[in-house]
Structures are given as structure tokens and as C-alpha cells.
N, C-alpha and C positions, 0 to 999 in steps of 0.2 A: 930716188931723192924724196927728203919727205915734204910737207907741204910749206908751199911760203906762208910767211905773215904777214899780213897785211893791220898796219897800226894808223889809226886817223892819223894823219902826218900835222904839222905846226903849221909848216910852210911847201906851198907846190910850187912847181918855176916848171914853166914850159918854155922851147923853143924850134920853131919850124923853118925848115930848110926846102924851099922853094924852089929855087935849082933840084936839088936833090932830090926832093918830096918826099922829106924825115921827118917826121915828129918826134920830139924826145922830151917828155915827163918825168921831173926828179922830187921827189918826194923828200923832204929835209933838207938839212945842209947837206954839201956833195960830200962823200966819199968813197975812199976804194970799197969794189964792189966784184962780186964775180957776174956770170954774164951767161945766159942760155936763149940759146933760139930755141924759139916754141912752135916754128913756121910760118910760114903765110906771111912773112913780113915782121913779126914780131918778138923782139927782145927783149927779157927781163933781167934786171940788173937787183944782185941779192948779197945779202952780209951772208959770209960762209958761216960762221958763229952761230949766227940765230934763226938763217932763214930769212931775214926782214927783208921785205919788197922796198929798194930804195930809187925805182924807178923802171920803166920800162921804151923804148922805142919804137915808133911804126914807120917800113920803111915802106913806100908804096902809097901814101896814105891817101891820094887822090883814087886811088883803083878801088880804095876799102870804101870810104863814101860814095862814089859812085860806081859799083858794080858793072862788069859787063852786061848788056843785054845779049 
């Protein structure tokens, strides 16, 4: 795959799922997107066209902030 793009975005919209302990970050208006786990919790959401990063997910996200000891 070649690399994303990453473009200053207009507008970011976040939203966290508590129960779950999701974070999901969207970069622009929403649209269809494709989708890859990168591991550890984390999915990027990408226009197959150009590459552009139009968001990504952290699933876990309490574990990622506070590390096990």
C-alpha cells in the first residue's frame, strides 16, 4: 500500500464510547471510506482514490493512556 495523506482538515469531530472504550476521530465531512487495522487497537479509515486519512479509531483507549505496569 502506498502512503496515506494526511491534509490539515477544515473540520475534526470526535466521539467516545465509554462503555466500549472507542475513540473515533473524523477528519472532514463523513464519507465512504476504506478501513485498515494497523494493530494495537488502531484503525484508519482512507479514500481508496487518493489515500487521504479521513479518520481513524482507538479501540482500547483507556489501556493506551494508561499502560500496564
Amino acid at each position: 500500500m502506498e502512503k496515506l495523506i494526511v491534509e490539515k482538515p477544515e473540520r475534526v469531530s470526535w466521539e467516545y464510547d465509554d462503555g466500549a472504550d472507542v475513540l473515533d476521530i473524523s477528519f472532514g465531512k463523513p464519507q465512504k471510506a476504506l478501513s485498515m487495522d494497523l494493530g494495537s487497537g488502531v484503525v484508519v479509515r482512507y479514500l481508496e482514490k487518493s489515500n487521504e486519512l479521513v479518520g481513524f479509531t482507538v479501540i482500547g483507549l483507556k489501556s493506551v493512556l494508561r499502560p500496564a505496569k
